[in-house]
C-alpha positions as CSV (number, residue, x, y, z in Angstrom):
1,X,0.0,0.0,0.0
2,X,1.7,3.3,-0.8
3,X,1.6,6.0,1.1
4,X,-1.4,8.5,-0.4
5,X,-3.4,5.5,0.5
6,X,-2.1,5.0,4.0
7,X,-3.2,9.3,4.3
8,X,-6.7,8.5,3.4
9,X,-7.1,5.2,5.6
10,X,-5.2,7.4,8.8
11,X,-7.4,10.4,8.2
12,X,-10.5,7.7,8.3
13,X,-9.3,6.3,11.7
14,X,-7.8,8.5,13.7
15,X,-11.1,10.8,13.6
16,X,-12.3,7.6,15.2
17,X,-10.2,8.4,18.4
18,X,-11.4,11.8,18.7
19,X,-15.1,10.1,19.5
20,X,-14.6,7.4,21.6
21,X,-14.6,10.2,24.6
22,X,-18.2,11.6,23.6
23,X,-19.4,7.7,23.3
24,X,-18.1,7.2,26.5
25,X,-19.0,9.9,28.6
26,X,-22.4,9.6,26.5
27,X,-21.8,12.8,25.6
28,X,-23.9,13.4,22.2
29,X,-27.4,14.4,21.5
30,X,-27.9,11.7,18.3
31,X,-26.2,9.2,16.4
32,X,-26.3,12.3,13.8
33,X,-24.1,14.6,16.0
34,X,-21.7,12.0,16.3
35,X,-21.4,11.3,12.5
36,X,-21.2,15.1,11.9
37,X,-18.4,15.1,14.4
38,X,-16.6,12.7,13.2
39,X,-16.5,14.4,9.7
40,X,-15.6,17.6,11.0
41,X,-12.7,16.0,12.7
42,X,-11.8,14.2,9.2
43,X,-12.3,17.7,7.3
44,X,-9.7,19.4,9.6
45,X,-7.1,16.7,9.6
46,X,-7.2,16.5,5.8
47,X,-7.3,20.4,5.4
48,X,-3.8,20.0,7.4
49,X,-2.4,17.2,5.4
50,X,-3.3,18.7,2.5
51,X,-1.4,22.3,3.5
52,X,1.4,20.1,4.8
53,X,2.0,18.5,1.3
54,X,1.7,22.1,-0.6
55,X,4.2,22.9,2.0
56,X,6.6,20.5,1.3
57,X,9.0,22.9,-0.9
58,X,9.4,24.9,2.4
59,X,13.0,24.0,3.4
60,X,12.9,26.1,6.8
61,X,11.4,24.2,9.5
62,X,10.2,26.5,11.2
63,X,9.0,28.7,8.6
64,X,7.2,25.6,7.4
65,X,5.5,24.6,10.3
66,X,4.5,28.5,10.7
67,X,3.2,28.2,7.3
68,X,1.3,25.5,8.1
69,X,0.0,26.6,11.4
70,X,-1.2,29.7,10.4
71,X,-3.1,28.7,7.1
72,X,-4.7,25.9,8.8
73,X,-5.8,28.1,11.9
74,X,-7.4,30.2,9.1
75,X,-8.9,27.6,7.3
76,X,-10.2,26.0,10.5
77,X,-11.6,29.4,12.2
78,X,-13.1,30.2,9.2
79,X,-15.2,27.1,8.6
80,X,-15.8,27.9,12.4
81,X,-17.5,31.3,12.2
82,X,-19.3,29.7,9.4
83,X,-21.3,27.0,11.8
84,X,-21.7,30.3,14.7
85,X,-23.8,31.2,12.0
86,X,-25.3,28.5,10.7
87,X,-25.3,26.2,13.4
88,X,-24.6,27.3,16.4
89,X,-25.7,24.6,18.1
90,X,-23.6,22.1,16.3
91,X,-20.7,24.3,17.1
92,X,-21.6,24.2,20.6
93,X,-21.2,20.3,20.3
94,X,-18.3,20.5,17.8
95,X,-16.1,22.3,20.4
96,X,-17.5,21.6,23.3
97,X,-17.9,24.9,24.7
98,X,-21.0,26.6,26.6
99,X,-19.5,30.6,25.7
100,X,-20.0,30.8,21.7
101,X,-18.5,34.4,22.0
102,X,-15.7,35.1,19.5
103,X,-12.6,35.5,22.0
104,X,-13.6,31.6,23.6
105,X,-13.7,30.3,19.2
106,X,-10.5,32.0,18.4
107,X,-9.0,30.5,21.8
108,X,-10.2,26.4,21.0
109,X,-9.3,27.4,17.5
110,X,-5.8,28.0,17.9
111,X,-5.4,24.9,20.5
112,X,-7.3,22.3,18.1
113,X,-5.1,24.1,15.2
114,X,-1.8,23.3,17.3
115,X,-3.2,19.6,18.0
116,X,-3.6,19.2,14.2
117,X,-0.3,20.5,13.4
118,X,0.7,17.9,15.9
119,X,-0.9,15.1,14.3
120,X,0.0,16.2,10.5
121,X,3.9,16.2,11.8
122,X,3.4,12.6,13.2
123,X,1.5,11.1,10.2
124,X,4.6,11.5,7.5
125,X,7.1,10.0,10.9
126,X,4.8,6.9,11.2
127,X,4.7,6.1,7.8
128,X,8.6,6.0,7.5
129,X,9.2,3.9,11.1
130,X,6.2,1.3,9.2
131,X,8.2,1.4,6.1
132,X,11.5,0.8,8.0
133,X,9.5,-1.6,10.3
134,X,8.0,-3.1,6.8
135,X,11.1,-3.9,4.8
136,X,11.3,-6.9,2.8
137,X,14.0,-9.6,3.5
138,X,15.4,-9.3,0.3
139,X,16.0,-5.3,1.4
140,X,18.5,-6.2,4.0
141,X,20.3,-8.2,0.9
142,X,24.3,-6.9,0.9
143,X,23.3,-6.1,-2.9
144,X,21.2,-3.0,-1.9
145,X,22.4,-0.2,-0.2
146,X,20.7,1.7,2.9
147,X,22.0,4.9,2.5
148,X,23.7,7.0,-0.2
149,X,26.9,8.8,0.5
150,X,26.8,12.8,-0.9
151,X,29.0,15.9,-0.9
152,X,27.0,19.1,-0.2
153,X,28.9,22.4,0.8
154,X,32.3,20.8,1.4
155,X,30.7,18.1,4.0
156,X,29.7,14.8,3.2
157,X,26.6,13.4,4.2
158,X,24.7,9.9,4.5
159,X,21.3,10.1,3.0
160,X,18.7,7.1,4.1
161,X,17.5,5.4,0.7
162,X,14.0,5.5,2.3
163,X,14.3,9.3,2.0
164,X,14.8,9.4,-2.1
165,X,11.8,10.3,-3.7
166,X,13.3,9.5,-7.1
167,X,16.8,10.0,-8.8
168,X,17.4,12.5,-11.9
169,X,19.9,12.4,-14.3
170,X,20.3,16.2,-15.4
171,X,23.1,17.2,-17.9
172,X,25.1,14.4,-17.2
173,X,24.8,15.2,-13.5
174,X,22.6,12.5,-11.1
175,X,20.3,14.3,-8.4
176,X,18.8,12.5,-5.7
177,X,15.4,14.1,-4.9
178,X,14.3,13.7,-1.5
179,X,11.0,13.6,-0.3
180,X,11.1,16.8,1.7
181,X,12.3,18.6,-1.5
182,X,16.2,18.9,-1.3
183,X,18.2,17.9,-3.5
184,X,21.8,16.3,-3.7
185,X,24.3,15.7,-6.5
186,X,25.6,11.9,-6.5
187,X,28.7,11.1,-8.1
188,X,27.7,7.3,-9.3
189,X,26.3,6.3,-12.9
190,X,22.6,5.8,-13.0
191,X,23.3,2.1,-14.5
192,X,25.6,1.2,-11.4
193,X,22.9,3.0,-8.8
194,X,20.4,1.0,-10.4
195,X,21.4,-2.2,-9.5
196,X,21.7,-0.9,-5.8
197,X,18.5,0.0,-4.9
198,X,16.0,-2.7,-4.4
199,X,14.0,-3.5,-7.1
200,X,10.5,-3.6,-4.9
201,X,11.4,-0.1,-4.3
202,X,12.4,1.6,-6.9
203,X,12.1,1.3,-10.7
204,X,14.1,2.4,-13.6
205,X,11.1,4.4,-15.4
206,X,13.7,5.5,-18.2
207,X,17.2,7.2,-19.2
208,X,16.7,9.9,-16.8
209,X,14.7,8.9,-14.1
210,X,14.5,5.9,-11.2
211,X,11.4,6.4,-8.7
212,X,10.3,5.5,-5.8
213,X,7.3,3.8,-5.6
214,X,6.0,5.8,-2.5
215,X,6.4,9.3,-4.4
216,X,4.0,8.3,-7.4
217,X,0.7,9.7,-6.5
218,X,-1.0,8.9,-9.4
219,X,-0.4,7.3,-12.9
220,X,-1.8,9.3,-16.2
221,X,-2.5,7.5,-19.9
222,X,-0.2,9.3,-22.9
223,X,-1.2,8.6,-26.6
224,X,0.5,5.2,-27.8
225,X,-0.4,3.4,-24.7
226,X,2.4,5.5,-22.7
227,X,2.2,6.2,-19.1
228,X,3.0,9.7,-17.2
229,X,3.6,9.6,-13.5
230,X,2.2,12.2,-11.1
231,X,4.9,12.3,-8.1
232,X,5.2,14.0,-4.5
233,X,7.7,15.9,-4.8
234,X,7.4,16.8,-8.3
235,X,9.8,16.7,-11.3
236,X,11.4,19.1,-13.4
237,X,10.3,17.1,-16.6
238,X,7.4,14.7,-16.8
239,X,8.5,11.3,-16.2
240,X,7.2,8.8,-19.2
241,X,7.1,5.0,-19.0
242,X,7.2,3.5,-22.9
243,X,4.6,1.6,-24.1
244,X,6.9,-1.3,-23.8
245,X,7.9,-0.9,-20.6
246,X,3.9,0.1,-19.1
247,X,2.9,-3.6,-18.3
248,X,6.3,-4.2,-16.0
249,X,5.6,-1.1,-14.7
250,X,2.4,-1.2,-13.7
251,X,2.5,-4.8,-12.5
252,X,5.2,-3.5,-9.8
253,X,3.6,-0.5,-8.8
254,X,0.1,-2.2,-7.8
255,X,2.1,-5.0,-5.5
């Protein structure tokens, strides 16, 4: 299962968390509340993940998590001030709160927003322990290698292989590509990194690109029975699978 699947199925269950107090304590008027609830919880997690992927080219922390922070507070007060209206009574239950006056909203807006931000730093760390947790036995083979070795700013640094959103061969030049959007130049032929990097993994989608399978979000069909591939982080250049190669390809990607 790759990862924008394990988004959806975490923003479906851990919403599930968030009611197990109300059914508990008993605390909900109908078995409608507590649906509604439990999508309002799902709606502000995934307007969080969602900001946190836009995010993603960021590369200060803290400006990043600022970022996110304050566009999700936004998002979420606004969709509040839209139920003081509409429903206040729902909002009442929502945030379980007796004083519906704007200071007390702002105030459980900004906590729940800081909880979310919580939550939407802790979903992208999970999902890298389970792949590390997760790795095949053929992974810990001596043929493929755990980390990549890199020169950046007269240091040289070890980058973890689960990290690598794809590799680019620019110019002549190699990139790796990581997942949080830096990029590194490798001094190794693409052939030779190829047979490196385990197969389950990674695929050699042509000349210039290998990918992981975790950064394709979605697969588009070209004219001539080609493939495109939609990725997280993106690419420069659209990657293309040949219509030769698009049976392999997608045989390894839905394992």
């Amino acid at each position: 299962m790759h990862n924008h699947k394990r988004y959806i199925l975490i923003t479906l269950l851990v919403p599930l968390l968030g009611i197990v107090p109300r059914v508990i304590k008993n605390n909900f008027q109908t078995l409608n509340y507590l649906l509604l609830y439990y999508l309002y919880i799902c709606a502000a997690l995934s307007m969080f993940l969602v900001i946190a992927r836009f995010a993603y080219r960021i590369k200060n922390p803290v400006s990043k998590l600022i970022i996110i922070y304050i566009v999700g507070f936004a998002l979420l007060y606004f969709l509040h001030i839209l139920l003081l209206y509409a429903a206040p009574g729902l909002l009442t239950f929502f945030l379980n709160i007796k004083d519906l006056s704007f200071g007390t909203v702002i105030g459980v807006t900004m906590f729940r927003s800081l909880l979310l931000l919580v939550l939407t730093l802790a979903v992208p760390l999970f999902l890298r322990r389970k792949e590390t947790v997760n790795i095949p036995k053929d992974t810990n083979d001596a043929n493929y290698c755990r980390q990549l070795a890199v020169t950046f700013q007269d240091k040289t640094m070890l980058i973890n292989v689960i990290e690598i959103a794809f590799f680019n061969l620019e110019n002549g030049i190699l990139y790796i590509c990581l997942f949080n959007g830096n990029r590194y130049i490798l001094n190794m032929p693409l052939e030779k990194l190829e047979k490196k990097l385990n197969p389950q993994q990674f695929f050699r989608a042509n000349r210039q690109y290998i990918v992981n399978a975790d950064a394709i979000i979605a697969v588009k069909n070209e004219q001539s029975r080609k493939l495109s591939l939609i990725t997280n982080p993106e690419t420069h250049n659209q990657i293309i699978i040949s219509k030769a190669k698009a049976p392999v390809f997608l045989k390894w990607w839905k394992k």
